[in-house]
C-alpha positions as CSV (number, residue, x, y, z in Angstrom):
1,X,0.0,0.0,0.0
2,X,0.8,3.9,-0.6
3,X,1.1,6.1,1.9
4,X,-1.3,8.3,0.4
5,X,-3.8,5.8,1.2
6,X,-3.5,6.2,5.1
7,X,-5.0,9.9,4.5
8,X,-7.6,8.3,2.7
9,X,-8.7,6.5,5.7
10,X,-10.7,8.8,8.2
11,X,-10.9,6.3,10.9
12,X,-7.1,6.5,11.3
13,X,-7.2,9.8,12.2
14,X,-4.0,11.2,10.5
15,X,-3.2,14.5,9.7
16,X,0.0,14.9,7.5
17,X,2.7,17.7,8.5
18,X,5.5,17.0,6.0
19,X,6.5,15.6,3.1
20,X,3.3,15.7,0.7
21,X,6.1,15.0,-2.0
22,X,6.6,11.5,-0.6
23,X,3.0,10.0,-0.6
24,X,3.5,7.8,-3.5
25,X,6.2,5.6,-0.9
26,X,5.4,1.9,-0.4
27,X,4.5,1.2,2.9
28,X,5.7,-3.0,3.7
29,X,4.7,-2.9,7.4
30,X,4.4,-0.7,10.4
31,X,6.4,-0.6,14.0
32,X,5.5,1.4,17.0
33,X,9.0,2.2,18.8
34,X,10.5,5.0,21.6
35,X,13.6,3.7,21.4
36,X,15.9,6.5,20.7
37,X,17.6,4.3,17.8
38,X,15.1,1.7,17.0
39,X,17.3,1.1,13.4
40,X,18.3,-2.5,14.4
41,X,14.6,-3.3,14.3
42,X,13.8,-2.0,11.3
43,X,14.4,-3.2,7.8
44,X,12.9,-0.7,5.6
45,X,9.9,0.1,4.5
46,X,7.7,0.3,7.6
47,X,5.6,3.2,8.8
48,X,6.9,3.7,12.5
49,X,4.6,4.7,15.1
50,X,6.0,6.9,18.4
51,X,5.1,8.5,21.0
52,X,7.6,10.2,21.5
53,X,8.9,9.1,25.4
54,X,12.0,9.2,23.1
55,X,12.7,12.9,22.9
56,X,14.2,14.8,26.2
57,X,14.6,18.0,24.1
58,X,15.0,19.7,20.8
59,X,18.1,18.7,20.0
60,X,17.1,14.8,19.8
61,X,14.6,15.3,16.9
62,X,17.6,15.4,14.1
63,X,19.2,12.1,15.0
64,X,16.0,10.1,15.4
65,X,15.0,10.9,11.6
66,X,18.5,10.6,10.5
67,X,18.2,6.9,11.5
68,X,15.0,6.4,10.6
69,X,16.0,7.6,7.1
70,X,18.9,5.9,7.0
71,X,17.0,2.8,7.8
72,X,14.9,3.0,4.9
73,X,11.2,3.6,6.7
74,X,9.0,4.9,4.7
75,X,7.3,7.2,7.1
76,X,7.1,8.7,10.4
77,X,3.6,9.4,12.6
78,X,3.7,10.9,15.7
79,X,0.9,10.7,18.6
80,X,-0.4,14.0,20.3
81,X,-1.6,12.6,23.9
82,X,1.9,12.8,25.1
83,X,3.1,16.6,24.5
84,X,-0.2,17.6,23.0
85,X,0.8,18.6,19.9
86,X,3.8,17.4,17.4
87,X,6.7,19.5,18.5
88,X,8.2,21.9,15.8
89,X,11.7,20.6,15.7
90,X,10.5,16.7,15.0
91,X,8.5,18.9,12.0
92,X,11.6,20.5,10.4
93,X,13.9,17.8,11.0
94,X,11.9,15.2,8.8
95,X,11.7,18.3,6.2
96,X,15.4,18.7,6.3
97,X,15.8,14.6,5.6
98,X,12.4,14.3,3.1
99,X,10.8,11.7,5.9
100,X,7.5,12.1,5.7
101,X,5.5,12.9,9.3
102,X,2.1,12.3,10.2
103,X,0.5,13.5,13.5
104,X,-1.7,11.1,14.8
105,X,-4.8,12.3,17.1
106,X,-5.2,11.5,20.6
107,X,-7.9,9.6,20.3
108,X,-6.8,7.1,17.8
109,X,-4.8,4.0,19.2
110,X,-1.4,3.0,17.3
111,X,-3.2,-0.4,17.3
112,X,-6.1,0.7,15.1
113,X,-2.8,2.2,12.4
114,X,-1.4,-1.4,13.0
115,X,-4.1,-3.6,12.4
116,X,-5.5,-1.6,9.0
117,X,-1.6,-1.6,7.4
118,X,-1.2,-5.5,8.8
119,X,-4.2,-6.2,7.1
120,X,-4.0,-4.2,3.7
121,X,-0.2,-5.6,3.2
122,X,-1.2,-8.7,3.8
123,X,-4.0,-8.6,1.4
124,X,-1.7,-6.9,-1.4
125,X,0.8,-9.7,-0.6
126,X,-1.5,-12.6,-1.0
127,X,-3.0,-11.4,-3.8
128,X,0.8,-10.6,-5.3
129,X,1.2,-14.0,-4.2
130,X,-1.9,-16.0,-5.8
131,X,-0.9,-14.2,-9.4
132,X,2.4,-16.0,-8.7
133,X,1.5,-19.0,-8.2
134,X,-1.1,-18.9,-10.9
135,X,0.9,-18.4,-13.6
136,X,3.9,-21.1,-12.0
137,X,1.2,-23.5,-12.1
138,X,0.1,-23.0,-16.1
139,X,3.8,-23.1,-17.0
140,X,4.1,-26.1,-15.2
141,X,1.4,-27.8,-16.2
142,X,2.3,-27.1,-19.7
143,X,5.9,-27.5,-19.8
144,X,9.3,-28.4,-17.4
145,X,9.3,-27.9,-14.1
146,X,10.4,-24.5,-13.5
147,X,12.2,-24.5,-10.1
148,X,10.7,-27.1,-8.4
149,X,8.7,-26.7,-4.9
150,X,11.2,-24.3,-3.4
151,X,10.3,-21.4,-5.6
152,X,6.7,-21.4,-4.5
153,X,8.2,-22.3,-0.2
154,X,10.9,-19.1,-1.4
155,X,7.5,-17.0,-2.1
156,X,5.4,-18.0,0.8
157,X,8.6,-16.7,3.3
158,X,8.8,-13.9,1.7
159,X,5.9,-12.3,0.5
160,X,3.2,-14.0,3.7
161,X,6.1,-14.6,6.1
162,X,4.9,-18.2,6.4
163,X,8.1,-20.5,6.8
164,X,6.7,-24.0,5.1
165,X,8.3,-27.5,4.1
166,X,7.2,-30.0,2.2
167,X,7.3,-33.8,3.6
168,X,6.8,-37.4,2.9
169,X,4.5,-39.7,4.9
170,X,7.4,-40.5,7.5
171,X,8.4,-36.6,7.7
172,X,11.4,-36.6,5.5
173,X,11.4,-33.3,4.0
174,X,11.4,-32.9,0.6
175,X,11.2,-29.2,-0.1
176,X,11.9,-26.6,2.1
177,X,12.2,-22.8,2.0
178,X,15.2,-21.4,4.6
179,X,16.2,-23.3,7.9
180,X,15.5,-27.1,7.6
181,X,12.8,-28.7,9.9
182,X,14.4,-31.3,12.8
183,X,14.0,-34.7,11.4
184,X,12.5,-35.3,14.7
185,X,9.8,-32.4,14.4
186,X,9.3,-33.7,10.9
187,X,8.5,-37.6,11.8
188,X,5.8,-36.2,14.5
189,X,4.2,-34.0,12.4
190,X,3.9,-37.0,9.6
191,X,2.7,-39.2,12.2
192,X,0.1,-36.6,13.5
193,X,-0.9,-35.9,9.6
194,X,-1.3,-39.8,8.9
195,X,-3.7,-40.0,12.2
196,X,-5.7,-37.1,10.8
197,X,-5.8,-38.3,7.7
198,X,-6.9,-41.5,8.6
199,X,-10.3,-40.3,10.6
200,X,-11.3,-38.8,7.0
201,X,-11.0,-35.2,8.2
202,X,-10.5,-33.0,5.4
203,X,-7.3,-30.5,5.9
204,X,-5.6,-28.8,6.9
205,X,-4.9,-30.5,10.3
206,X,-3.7,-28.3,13.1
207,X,-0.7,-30.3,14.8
208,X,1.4,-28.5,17.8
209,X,5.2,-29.8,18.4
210,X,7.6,-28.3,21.0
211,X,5.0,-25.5,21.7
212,X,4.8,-24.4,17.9
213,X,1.5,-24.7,15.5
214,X,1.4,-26.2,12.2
215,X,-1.4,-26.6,9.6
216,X,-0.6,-29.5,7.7
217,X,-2.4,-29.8,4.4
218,X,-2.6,-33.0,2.1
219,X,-0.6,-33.2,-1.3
220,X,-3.0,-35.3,-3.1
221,X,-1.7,-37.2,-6.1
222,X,-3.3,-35.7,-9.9
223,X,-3.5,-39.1,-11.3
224,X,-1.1,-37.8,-14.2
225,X,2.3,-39.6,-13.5
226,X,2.9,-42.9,-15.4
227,X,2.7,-45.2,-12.3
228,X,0.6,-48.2,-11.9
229,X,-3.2,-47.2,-10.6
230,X,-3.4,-46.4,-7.0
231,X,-3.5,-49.1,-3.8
232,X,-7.1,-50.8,-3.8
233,X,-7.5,-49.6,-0.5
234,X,-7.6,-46.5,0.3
235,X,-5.8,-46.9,3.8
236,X,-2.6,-47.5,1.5
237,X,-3.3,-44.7,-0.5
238,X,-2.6,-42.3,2.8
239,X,0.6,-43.4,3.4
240,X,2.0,-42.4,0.3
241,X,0.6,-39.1,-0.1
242,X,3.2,-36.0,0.7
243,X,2.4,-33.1,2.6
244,X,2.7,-29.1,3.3
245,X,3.7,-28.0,6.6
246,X,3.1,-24.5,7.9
247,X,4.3,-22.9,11.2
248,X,1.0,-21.2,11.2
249,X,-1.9,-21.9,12.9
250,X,-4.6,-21.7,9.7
251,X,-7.5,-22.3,12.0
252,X,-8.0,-18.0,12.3
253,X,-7.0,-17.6,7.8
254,X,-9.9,-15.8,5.8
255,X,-11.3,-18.1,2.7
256,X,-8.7,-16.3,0.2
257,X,-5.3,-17.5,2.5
258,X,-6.5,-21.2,2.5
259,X,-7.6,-21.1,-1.1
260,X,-4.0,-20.3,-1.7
261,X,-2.6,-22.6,0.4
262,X,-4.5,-25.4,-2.0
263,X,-3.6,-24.3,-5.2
264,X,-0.2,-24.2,-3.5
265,X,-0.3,-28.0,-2.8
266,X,-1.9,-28.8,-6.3
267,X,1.3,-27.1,-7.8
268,X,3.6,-29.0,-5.8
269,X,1.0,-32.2,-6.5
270,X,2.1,-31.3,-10.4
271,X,5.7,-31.6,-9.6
272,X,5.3,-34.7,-7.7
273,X,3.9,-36.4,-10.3
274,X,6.8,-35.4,-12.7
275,X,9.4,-37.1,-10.4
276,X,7.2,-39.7,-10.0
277,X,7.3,-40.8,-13.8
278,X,10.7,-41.5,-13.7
279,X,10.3,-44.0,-10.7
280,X,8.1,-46.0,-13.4
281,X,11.2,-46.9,-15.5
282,X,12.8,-48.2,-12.2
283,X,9.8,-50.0,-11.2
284,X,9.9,-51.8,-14.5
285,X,13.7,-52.8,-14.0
286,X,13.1,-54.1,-10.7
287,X,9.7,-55.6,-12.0
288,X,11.6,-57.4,-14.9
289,X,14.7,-58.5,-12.4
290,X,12.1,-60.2,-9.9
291,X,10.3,-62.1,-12.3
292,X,14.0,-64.0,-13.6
293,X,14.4,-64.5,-10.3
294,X,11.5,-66.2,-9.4
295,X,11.1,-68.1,-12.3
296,X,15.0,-69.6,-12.2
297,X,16.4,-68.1,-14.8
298,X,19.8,-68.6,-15.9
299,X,22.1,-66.8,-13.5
300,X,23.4,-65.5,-17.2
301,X,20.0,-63.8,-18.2
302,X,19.3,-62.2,-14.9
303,X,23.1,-60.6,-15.2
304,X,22.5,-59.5,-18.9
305,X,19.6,-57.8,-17.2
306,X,21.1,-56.4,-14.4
307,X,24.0,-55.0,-16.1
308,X,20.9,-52.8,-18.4
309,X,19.6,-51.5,-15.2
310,X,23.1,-50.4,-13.6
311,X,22.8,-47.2,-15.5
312,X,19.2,-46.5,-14.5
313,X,20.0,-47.4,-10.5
314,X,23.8,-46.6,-10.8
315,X,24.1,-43.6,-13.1
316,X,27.8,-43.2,-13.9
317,X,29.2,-46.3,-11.6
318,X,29.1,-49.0,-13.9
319,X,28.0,-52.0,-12.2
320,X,26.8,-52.5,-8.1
321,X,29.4,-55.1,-6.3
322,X,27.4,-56.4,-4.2
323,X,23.2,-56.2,-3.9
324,X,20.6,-57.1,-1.2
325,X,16.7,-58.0,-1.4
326,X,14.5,-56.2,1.1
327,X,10.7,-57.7,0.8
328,X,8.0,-55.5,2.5
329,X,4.5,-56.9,2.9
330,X,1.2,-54.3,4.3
331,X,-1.2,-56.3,5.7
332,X,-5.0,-54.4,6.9
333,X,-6.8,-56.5,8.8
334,X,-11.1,-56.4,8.2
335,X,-13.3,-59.1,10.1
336,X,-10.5,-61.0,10.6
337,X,-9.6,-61.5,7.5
338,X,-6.3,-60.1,6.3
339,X,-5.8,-58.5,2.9
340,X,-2.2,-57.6,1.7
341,X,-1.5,-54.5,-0.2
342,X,1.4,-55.0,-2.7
343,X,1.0,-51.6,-3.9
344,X,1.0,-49.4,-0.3
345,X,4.0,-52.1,0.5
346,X,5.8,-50.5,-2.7
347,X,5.3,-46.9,-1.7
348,X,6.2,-47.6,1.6
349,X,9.5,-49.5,0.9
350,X,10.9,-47.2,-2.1
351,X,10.5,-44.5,1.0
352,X,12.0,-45.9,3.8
353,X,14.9,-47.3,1.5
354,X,15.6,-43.3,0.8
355,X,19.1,-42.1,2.9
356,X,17.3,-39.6,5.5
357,X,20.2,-37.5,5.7
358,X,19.5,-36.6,2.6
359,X,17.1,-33.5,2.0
360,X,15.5,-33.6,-1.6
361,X,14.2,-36.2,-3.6
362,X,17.8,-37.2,-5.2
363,X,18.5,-40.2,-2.8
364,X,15.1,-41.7,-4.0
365,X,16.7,-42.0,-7.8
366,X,18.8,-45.2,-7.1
367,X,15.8,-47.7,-5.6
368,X,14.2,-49.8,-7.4
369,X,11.4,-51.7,-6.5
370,X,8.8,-54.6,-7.9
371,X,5.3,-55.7,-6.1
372,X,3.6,-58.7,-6.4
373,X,0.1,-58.8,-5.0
374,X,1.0,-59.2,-1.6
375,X,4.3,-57.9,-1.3
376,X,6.7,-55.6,-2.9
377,X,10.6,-56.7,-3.3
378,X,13.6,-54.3,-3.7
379,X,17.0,-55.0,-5.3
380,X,19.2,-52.5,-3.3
381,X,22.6,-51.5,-4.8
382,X,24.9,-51.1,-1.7
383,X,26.9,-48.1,-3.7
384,X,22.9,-46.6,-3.9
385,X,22.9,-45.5,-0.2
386,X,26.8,-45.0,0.2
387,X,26.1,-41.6,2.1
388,X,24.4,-42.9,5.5
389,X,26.7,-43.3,7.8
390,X,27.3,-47.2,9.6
391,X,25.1,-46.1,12.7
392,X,22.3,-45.7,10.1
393,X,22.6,-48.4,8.8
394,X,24.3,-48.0,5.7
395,X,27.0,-48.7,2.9
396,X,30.4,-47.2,3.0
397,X,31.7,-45.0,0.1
398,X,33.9,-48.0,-0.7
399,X,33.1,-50.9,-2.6
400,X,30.7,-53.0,-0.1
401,X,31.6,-55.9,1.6
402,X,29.7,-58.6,2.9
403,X,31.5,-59.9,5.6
404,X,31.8,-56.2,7.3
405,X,28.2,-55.6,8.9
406,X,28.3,-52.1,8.8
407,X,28.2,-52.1,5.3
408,X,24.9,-53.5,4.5
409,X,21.5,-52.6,5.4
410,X,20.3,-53.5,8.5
411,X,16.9,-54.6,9.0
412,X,16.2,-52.8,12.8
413,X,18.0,-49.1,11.6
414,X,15.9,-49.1,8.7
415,X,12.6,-48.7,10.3
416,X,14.3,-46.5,13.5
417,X,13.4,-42.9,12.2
418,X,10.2,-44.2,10.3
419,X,8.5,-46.1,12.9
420,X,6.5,-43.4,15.1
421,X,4.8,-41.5,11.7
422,X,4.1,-45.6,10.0
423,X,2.6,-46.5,13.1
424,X,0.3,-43.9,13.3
425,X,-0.7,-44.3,10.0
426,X,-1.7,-48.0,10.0
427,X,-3.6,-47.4,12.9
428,X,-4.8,-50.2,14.7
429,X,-5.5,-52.5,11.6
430,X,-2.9,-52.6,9.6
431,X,0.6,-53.8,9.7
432,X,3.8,-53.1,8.0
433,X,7.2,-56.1,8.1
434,X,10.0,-56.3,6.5
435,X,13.0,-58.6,5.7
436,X,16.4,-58.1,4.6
437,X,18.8,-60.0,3.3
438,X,22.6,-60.5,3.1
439,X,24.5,-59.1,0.4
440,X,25.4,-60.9,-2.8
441,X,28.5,-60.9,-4.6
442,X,26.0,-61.8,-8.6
443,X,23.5,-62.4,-9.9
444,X,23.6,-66.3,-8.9
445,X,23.0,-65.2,-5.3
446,X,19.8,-63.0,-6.0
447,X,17.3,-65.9,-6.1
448,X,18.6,-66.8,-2.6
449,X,19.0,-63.5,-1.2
450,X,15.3,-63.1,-2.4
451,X,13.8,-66.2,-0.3
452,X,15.6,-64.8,3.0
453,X,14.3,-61.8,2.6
454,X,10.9,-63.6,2.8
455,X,12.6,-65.6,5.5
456,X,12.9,-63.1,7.4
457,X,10.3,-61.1,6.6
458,X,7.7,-63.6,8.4
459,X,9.8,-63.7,11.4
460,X,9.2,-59.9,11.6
461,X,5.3,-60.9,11.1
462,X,5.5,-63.2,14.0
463,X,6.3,-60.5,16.0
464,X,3.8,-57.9,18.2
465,X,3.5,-54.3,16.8
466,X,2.3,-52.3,13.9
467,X,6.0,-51.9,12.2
468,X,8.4,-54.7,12.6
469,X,11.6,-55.8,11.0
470,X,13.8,-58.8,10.4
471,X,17.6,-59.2,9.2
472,X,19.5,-62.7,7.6
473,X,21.6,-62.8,10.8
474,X,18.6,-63.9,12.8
475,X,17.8,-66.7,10.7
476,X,20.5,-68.4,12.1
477,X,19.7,-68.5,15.7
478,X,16.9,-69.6,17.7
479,X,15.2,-66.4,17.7
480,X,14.2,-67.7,14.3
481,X,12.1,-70.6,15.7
482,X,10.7,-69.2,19.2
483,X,8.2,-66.8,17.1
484,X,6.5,-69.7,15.5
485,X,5.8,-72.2,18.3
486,X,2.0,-71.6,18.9
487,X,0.8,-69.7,21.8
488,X,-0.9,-72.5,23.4
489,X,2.3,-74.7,23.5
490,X,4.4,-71.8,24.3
491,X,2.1,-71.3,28.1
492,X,2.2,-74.6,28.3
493,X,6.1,-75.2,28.3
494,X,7.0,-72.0,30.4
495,X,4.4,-72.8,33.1
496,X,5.9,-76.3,33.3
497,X,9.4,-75.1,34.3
498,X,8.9,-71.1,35.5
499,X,5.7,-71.4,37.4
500,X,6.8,-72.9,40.3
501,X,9.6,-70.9,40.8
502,X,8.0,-67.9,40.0
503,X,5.5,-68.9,43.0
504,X,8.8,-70.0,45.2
505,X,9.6,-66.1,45.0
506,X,6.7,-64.5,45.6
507,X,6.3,-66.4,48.7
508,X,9.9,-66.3,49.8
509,X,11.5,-63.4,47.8
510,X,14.0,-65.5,46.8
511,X,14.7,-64.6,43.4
512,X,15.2,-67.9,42.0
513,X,14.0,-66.5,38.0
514,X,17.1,-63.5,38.8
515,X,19.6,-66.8,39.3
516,X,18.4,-69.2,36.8
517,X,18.9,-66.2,34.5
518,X,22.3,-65.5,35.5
519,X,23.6,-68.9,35.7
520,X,22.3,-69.6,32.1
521,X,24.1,-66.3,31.3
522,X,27.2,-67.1,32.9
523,X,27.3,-70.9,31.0
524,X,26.8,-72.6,34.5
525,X,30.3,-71.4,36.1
526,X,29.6,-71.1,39.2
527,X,32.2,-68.7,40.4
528,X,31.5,-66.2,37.6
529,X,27.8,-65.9,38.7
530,X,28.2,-65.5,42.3
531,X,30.1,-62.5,41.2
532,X,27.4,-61.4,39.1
533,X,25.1,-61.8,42.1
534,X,27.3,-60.6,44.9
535,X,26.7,-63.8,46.7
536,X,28.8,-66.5,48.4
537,X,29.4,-69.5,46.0
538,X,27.7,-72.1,48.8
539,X,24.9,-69.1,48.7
540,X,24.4,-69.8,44.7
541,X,24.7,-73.9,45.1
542,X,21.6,-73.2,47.5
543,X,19.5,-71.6,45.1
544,X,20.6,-73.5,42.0
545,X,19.9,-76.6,44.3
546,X,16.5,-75.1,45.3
547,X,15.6,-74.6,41.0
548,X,16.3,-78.5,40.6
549,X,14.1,-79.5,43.4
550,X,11.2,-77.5,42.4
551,X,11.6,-78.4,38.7
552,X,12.8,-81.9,38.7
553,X,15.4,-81.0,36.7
554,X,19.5,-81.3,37.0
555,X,21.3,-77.9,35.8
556,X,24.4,-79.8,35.0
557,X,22.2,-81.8,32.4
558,X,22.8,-79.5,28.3
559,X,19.3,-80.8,27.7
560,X,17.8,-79.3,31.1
561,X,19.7,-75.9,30.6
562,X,18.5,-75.4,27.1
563,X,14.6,-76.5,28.0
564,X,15.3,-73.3,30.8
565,X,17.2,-70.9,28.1
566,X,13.7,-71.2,26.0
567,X,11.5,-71.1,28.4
568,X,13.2,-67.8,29.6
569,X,13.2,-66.5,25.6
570,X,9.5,-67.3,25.3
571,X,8.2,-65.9,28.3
């Protein structure tokens, strides 16, 4: 707005002393101060408000609009309940440095000034802001991609002072305009987005971390990008939709704010689905990959393939040395009947396989992954993630080996920073598991690596929770066959040996469970638990002595002590 406009507007009560040359100034905002230099506040173009507690005498009128003019305000108004009338000096200093000065009545609050130029800038901004977007969204609808979402994030800071980010369904930010969000703050708000989502509420969602507010609104998908049709049910469907995140609190926003907030979302929506058709071509390597794999074709054919793909997955470094199989499977539960959702399972897994330390969508152009109808498979090159760091769960920037841990994926880090946000979003009747496998050295190893992956991945399903995850190391231990005894058998065999010592304690406090534990623990030397315990070793013969009477079983016996290992495992 024009300061011209202010004397246009009775109710503000202004009457101008100076500078009727300057009118045609922009005004960007407004700040009441009596601070004698209130320049560090100021960054040009505001209409500053006093009262002038400020001024002691004449001679401090010429300074004050020095720095006021050096600051770059466009204007000056001075209230009259203090001295009564706007002294002379303030006049002729703002004529001497072409500032021009308003008097502001008595009766008129600076608060009235502030709330009519708040809300007039505001207006000219959003509607500044709408034209913007308008014509970003009709070239990119018709043409590339000019600038992706941060252009329209850039224009939201700067023209509505609304800091925003744009995020995937477990918070990763995408897009972001200025200071990047806390991965932390970013998995909470996905997880409270995916719970609001999920009542059918229509955004945005109001969400409040760490004392801040956010509106979140959906990014729905436009249908347009060349990916298969969406998941069948429309639960899956909401976890892979992105979303907007505002540090505002759109709950108070007029009609015309929150129509531009949408047409903000359908623009990124339009860029989305750009990105997204190139995640087709992937999809169709990995789709081609799994089905040599699964039908046993020559180890020869499914190289040939493979080394057609390295380009697409590994763009400029030739071949992966070593690859792993991740399988996902989505499972919603409906009158006790369970329906898998290949499709949501894809979505899902070509996310959570993205580096998180990595803002952007760049990370995400190296995974391929196929679905079946019930699950969805990814061929991981280890060079792919070769940025996250081993504590993440990743590959090294060297050439990955299989016999160094750290180097592969592993099944448990995976779904560490993704858990809270997936959880919220499968609610209480769905379920999201996961296996991973080793790493291969070729293509002769895939069709292995494939089936434990699927090992694994239904000894993650035989576990409680909405997310779980399973890795190749554990299908060499017992851990791999406790999940599948049945729950009946399981009571049954625990109750047999635990029971009565459990009932031992609680009448005696004797903490007979405590010793069996740490004998087992200790491999049955007796002077290494006694330590454990703090007790004497006659102390620890009593008790052990104590577990063999109650149980009818000997402790020096292997069979005995692995009979008490399970039980202990599987209660």
């Amino acid at each position: 707005m024009r300061l011209r406009a202010l004397l246009d507007t009775e109710a503000l009560g202004l009457r101008l002393l100076g500078g009727e040359d300057e009118l045609d100034r922009s005004v960007r905002g407004v700040m009441t101060t009596d601070l004698r230099d209130p320049s560090r506040y100021l960054s040009g173009g505001e209409l500053v408000l006093t009262g002038l507690a400020w001024r002691r005498d004449a001679s401090d009128s010429d300074p004050f609009v020095r720095l006021l003019t050096n600051a770059g305000v466009a204007g000056l108004a001075a209230g009259e309940a203090e001295l009564g009338a706007v002294p002379d000096d303030l006049v002729e200093a703002c004529l001497r440095n072409r500032l021009p000065l308003f008097a502001v009545n008595e009766t008129v609050a600076f608060a009235t000034i502030t709330e009519h130029v708040v809300r007039q800038v505001s207006g000219e901004r959003a509607g500044d802001l709408a034209a913007v977007v308008d014509r970003h969204r009709r070239l990119m609808t018709s043409g590339p991609a000019g600038g992706g979402p941060e252009v329209v994030l850039d224009l939201l800071t700067s023209d509505l002072d609304l800091r925003a980010w744009v995020l995937s369904p477990t918070g990763r930010q995408i897009a972001g305009a200025g200071e990047a969000l806390p991965p932390r703050v970013g998995a909470r708000l996905a997880g409270l987005h995916l719970a609001a989502t999920r009542t059918g509420r229509p955004g945005p969602h109001r969400a409040e971390v760490d004392g801040t507010a956010y509106s979140l609104f959906p990014i729905r998908h436009t249908g347009r990008a060349a990916l298969p049709a969406p998941a069948p049910d429309a639960r899956g469907s909401v976890l892979s939709d992105w979303l907007l995140a505002v540090a505002a609190d759109a709950g108070d926003w007029p009609a015309a704010r929150l129509d531009l907030l949408q047409g903000v979302t359908q623009l990124i929506a339009v860029e989305r689905d750009r990105r997204d058709a190139a995640r087709a071509v992937r999809r169709r390597l990995a789709q081609e990959v799994l089905e040599l794999v699964q039908t046993g074709a020559a180890p020869t054919e499914i190289a040939a393939r493979l080394r057609v793909a390295a380009p697409v997955l590994l763009p400029g470094l030739g071949i992966a040395p070593h690859w792993q199989v991740v399988v996902a499977r989505v499972e919603w539960t409906r009158e006790e009947t369970r329906q898998p959702d290949g499709r949501a399972a894809q979505a899902l897994l070509e996310e959570i396989l993205v580096d998180p330390a990595v803002t952007g969508p760049e990370s995400a152009d190296r995974i391929a992954v196929a679905h079946t109808g019930e699950e969805a498979v990814a061929l991981v090159p280890l060079t792919a993630l070769a940025s996250r760091p081993p504590e993440a769960a990743c590959a090294s920037a060297e050439p990955a080996d299989p016999d160094r841990p750290e180097a592969a994926l592993h099944a448990d880090a995976l779904l560490d920073a993704v858990r809270e946000p997936l959880s919220a979003g499968l609610g209480d009747d769905g379920r999201l598991t996961l296996g991973v496998s080793a790493a291969v050295h070729s293509a002769e190893g895939l069709r292995g690596a494939l089936e434990e992956a699927r090992h694994a991945r239904r000894v993650a399903a035989a576990r409680p929770g909405a997310v779980c995850a399973a890795g190749h190391h554990e299908l060499a231990s017992h851990v791999l066959l406790l999940p599948f005894v049945p729950d009946d058998v399981r009571r049954a065999f625990t109750a047999r040996l635990l029971d009565p010592l459990r009932d031992y304690d609680r009448r005696h406090r004797a903490e007979l469970i405590e010793t069996l534990e740490a004998f087992l623990d200790c491999d049955g030397s007796w002077t290494r638990c006694a330590a454990r315990l703090h007790l004497h070793v006659n102390t620890l013969r009593y008790r052990v002595g104590r577990i063999e009477q109650l149980t009818g079983r000997d402790l020096s016996r292997l069979e005995d002590k692995l009979d008490f290992f399970l039980a202990l495992r599987m209660s």
